[in-house]
N, CA, C and O atoms as CSV, one atom per row, in Angstrom:
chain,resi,resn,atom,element,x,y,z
A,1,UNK,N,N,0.818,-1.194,0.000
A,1,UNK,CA,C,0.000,0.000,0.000
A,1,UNK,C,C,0.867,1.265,0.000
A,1,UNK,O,O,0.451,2.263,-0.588
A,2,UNK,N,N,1.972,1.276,0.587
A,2,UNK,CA,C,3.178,2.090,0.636
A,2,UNK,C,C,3.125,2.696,-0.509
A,2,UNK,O,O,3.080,3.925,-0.569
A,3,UNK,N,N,3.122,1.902,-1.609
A,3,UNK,CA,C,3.954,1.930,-3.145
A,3,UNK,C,C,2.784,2.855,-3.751
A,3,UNK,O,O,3.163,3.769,-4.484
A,4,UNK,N,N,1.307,2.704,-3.507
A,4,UNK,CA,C,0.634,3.313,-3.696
A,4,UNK,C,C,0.074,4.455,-3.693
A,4,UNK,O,O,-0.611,5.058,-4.518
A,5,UNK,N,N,0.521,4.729,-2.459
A,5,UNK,CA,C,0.414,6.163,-1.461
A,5,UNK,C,C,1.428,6.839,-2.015
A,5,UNK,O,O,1.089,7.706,-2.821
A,6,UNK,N,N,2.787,6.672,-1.784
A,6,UNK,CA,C,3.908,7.277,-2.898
A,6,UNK,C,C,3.627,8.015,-4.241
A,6,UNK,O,O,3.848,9.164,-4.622
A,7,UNK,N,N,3.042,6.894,-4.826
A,7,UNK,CA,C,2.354,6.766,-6.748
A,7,UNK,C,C,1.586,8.061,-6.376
A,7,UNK,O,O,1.789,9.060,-7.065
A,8,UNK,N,N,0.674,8.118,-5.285
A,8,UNK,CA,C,-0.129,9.297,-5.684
A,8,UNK,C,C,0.658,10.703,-5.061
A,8,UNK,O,O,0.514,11.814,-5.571
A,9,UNK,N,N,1.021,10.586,-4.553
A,9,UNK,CA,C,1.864,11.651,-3.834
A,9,UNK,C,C,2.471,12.273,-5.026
A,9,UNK,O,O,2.116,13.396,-5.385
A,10,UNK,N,N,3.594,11.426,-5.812
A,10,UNK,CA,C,4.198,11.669,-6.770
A,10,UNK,C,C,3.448,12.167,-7.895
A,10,UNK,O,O,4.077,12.910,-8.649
A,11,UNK,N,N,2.035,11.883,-8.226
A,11,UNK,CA,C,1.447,12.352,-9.591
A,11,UNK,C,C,0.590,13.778,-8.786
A,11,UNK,O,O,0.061,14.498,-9.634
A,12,UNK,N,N,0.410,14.213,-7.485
A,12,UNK,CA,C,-0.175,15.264,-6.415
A,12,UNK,C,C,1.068,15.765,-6.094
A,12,UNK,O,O,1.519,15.160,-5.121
A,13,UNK,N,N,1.824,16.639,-6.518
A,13,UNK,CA,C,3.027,16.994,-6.014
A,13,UNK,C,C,2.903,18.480,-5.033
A,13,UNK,O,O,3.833,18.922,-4.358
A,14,UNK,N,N,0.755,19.456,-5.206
A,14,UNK,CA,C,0.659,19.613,-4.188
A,14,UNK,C,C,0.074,19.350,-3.143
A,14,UNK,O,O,-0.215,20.245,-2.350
A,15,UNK,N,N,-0.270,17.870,-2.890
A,15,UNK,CA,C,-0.731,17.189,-2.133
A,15,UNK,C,C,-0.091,17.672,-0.427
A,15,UNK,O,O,1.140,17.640,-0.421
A,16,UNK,N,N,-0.550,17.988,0.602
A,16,UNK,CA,C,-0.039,17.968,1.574
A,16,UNK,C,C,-0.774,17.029,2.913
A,16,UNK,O,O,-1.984,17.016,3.136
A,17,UNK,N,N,0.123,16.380,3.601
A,17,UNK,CA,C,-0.671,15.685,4.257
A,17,UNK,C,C,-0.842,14.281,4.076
A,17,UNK,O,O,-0.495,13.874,2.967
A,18,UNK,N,N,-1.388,13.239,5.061
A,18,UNK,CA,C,-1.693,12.327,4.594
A,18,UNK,C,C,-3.095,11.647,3.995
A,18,UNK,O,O,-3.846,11.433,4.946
A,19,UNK,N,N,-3.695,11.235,2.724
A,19,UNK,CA,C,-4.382,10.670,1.743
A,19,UNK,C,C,-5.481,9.732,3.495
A,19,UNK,O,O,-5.112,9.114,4.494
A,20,UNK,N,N,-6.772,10.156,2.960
A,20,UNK,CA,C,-7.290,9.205,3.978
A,20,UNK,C,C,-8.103,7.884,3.398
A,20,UNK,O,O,-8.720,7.949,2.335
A,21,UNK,N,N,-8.048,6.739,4.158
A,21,UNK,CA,C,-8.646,5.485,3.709
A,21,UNK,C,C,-9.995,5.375,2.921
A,21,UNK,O,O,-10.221,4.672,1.936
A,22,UNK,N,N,-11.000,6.387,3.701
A,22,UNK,CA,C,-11.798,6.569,2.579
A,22,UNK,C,C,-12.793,7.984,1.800
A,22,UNK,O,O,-13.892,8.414,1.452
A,23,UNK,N,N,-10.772,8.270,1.950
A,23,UNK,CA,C,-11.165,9.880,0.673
A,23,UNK,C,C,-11.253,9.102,-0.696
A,23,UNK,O,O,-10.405,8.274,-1.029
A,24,UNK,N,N,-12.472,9.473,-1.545
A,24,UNK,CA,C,-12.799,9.583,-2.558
A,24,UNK,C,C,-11.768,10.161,-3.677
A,24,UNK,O,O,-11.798,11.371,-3.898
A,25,UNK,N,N,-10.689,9.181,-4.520
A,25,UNK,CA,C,-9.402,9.539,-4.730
A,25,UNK,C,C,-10.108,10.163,-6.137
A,25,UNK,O,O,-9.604,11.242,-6.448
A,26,UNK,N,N,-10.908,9.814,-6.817
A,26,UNK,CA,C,-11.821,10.111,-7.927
A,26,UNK,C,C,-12.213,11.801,-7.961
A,26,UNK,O,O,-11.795,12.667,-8.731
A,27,UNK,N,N,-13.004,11.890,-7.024
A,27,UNK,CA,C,-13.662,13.135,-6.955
A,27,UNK,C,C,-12.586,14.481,-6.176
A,27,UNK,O,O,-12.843,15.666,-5.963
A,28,UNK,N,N,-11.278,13.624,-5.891
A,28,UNK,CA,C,-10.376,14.619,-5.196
A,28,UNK,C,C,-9.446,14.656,-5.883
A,28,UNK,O,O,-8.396,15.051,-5.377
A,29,UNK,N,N,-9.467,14.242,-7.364
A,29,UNK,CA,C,-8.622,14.211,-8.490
A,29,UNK,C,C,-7.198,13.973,-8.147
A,29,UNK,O,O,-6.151,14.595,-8.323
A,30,UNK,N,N,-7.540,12.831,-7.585
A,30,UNK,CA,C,-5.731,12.396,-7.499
A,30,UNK,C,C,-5.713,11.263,-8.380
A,30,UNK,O,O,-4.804,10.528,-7.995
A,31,UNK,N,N,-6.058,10.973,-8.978
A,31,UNK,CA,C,-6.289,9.898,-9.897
A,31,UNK,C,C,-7.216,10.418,-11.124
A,31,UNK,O,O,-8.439,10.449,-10.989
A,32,UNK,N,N,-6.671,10.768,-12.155
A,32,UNK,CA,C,-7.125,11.573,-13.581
A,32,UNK,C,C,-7.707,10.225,-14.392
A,32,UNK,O,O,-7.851,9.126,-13.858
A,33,UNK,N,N,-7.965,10.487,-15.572
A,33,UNK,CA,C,-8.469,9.653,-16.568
A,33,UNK,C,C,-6.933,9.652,-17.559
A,33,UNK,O,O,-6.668,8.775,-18.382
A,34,UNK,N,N,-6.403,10.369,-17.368
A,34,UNK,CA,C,-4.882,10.251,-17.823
A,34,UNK,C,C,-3.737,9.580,-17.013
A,34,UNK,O,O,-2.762,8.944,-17.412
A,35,UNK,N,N,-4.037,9.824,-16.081
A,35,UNK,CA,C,-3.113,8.462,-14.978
A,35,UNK,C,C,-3.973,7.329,-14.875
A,35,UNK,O,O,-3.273,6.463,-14.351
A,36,UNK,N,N,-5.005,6.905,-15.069
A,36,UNK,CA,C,-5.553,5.822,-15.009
A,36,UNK,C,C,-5.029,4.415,-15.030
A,36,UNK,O,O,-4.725,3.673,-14.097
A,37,UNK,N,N,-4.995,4.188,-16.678
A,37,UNK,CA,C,-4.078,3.016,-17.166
A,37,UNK,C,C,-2.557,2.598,-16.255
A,37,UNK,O,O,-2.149,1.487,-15.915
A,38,UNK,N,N,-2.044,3.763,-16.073
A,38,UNK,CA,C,-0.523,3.649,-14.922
A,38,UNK,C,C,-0.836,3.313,-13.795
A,38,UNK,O,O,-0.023,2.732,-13.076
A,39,UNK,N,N,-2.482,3.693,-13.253
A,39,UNK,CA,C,-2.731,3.543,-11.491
A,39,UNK,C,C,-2.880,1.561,-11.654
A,39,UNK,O,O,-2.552,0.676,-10.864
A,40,UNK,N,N,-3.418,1.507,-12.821
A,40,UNK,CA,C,-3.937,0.054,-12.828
A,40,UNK,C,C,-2.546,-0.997,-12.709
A,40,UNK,O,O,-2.357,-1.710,-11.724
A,41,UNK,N,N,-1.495,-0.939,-14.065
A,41,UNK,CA,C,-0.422,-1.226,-14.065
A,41,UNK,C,C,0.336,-0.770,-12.724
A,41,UNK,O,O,1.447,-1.296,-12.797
A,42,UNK,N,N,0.268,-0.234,-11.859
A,42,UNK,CA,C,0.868,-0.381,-10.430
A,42,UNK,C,C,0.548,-1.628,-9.695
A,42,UNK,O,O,1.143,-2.619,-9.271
A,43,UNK,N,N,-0.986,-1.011,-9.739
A,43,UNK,CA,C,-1.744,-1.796,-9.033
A,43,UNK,C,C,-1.316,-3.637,-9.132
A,43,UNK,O,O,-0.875,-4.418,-8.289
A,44,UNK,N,N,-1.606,-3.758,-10.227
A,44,UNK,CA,C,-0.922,-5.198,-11.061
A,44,UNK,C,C,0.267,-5.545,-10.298
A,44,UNK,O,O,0.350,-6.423,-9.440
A,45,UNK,N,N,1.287,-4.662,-10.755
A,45,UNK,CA,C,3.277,-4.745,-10.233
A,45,UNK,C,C,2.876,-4.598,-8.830
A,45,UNK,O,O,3.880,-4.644,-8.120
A,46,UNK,N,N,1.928,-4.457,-8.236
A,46,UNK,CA,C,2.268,-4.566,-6.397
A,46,UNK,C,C,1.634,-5.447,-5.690
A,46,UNK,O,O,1.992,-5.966,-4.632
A,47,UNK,N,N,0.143,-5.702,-6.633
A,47,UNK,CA,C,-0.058,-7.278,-6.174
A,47,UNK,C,C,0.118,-8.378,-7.103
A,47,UNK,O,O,-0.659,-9.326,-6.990
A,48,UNK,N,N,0.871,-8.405,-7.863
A,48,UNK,CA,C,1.659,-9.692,-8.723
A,48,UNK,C,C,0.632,-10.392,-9.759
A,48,UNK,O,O,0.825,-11.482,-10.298
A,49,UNK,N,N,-0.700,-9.408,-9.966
A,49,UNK,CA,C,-1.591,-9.887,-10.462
A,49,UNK,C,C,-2.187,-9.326,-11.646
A,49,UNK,O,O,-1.887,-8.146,-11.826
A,50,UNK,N,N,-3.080,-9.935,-12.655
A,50,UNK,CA,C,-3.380,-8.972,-13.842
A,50,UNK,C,C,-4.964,-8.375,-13.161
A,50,UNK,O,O,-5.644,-8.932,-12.299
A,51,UNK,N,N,-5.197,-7.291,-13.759
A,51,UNK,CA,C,-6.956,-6.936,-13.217
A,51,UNK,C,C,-7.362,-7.142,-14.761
A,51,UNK,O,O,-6.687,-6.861,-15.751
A,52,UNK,N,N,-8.625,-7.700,-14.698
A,52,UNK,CA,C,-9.755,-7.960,-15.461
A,52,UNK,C,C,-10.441,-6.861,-15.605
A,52,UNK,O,O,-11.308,-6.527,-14.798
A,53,UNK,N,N,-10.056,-6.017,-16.896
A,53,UNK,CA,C,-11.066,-4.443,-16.308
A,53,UNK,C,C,-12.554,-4.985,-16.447
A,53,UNK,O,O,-13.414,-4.655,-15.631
A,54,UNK,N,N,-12.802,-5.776,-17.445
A,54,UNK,CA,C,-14.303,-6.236,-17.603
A,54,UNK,C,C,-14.768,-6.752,-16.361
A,54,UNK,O,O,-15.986,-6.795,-16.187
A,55,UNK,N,N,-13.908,-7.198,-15.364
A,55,UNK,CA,C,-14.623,-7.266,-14.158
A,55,UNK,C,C,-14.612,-6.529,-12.608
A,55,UNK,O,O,-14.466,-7.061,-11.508
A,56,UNK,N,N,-14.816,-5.148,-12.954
A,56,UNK,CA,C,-14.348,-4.557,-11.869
A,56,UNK,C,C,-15.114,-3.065,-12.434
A,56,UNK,O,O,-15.484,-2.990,-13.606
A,57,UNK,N,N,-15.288,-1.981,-11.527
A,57,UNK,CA,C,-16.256,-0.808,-12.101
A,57,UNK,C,C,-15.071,0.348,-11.161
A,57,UNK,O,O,-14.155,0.222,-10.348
A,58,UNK,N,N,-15.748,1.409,-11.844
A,58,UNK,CA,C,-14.756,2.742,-11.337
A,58,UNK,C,C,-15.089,2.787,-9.920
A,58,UNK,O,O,-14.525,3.625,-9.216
A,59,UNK,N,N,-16.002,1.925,-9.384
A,59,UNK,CA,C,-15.957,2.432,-7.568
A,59,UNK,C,C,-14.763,1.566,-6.996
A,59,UNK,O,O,-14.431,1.824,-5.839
A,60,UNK,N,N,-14.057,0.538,-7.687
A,60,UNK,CA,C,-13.191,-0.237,-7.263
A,60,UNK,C,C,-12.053,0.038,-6.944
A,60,UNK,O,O,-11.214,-0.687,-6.409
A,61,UNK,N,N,-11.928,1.932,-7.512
A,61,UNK,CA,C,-10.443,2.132,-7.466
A,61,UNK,C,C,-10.468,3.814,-6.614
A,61,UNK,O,O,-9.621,4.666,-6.343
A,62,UNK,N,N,-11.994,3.647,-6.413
A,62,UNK,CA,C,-12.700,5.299,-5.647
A,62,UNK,C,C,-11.923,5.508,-4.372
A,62,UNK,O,O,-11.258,6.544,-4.355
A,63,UNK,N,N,-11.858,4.626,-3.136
A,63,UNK,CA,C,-11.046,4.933,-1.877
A,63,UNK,C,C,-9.461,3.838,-1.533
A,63,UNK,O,O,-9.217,2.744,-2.040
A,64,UNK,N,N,-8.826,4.420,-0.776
A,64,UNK,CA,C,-7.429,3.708,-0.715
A,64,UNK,C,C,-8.006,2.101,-0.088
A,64,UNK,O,O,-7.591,0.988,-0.411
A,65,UNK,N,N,-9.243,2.508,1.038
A,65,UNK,CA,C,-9.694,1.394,1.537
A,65,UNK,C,C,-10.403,0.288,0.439
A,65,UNK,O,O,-10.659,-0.874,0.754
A,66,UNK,N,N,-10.628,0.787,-0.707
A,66,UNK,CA,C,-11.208,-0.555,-1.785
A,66,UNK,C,C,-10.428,-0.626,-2.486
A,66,UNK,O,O,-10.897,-1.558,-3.139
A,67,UNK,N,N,-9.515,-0.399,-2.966
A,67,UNK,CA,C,-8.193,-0.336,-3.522
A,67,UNK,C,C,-7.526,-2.158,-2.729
A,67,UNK,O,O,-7.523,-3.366,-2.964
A,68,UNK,N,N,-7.088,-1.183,-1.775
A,68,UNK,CA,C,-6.730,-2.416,-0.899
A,68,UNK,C,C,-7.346,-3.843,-0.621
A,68,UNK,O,O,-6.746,-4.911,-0.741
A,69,UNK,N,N,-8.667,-3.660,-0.226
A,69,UNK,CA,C,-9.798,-4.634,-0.228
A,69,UNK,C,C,-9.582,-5.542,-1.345
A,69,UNK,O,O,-8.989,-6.621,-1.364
A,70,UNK,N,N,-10.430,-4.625,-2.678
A,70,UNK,CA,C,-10.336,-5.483,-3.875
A,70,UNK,C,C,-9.029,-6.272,-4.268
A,70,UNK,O,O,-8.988,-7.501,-4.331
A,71,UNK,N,N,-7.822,-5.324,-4.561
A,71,UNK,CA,C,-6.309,-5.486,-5.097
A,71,UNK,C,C,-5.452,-6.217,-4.473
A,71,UNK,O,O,-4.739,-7.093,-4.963
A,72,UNK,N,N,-5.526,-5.752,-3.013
A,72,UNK,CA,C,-4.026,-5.825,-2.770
A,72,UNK,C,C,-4.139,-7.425,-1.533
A,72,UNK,O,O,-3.291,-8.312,-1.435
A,73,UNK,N,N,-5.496,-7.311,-0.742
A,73,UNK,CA,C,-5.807,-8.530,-0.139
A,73,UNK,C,C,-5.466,-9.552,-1.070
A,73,UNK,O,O,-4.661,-9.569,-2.001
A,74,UNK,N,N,-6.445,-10.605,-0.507
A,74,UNK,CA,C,-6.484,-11.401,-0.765
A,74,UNK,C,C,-7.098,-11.857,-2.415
A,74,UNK,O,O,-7.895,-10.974,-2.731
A,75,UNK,N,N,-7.045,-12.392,-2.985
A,75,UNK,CA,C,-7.564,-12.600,-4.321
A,75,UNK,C,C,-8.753,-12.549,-4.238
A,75,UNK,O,O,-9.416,-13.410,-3.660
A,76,UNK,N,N,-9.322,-11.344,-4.904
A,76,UNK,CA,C,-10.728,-11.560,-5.275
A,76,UNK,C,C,-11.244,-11.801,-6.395
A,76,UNK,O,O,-10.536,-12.426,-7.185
A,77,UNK,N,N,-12.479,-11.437,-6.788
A,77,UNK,CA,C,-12.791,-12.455,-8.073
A,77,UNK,C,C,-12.261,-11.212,-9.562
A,77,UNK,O,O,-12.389,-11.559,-10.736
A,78,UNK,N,N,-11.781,-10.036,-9.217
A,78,UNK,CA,C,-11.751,-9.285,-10.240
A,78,UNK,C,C,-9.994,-8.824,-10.228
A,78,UNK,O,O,-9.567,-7.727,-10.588
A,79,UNK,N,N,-9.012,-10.191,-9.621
A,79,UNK,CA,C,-7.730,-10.332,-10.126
A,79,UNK,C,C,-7.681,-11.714,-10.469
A,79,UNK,O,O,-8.566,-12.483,-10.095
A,80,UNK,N,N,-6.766,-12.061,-11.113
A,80,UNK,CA,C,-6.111,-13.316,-11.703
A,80,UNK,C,C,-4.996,-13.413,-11.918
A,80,UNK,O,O,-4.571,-12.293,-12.202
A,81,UNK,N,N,-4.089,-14.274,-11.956
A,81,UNK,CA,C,-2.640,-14.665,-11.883
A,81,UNK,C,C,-2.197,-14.014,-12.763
A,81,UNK,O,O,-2.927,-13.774,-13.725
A,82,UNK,N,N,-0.951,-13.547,-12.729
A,82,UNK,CA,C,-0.176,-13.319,-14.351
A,82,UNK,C,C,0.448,-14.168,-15.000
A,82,UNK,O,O,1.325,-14.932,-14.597
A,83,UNK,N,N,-0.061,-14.039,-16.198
A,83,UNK,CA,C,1.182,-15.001,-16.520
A,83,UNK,C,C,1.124,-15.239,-17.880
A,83,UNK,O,O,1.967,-15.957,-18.418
């Protein structure tokens, strides 16, 4: 989750403060429709997994707390192995 928090920090460079579990990263534009594709490909490289965009909706990536939930836990049904 580290790697994540960083990622946004770095694309919010005037971000101050710390990002809360369930700030709305969408509507607080720390996450663009132009960083998108890169938030996903993180996402992937930090939990070792591919995402299925066909199975997963834009609320999946809305707070750090479903981020985590969905992604970074345990396997849920909208990651799959890479490979």
């Amino acid at each position: 989750m580290e790697r994540v928090v960083a990622w946004l920090h770095e694309k919010n460079p005037g971000l101050d403060g710390p990002i809360g579990e369930d700030e709305d990263l969408i509507e607080a534009r720390l996450i663009d429709s132009m960083d998108f594709l890169e938030f996903i490909d993180l996402l992937e490289g930090v939990s070792g997994s591919a995402i299925d965009l066909q199975e997963v909706t834009i609320d999946d990536f809305r707070t750090l707390e479903r981020v985590r939930d969905r992604f970074l836990g345990a396997s849920g049904p909208a990651v799959r192995a890479a490979g």
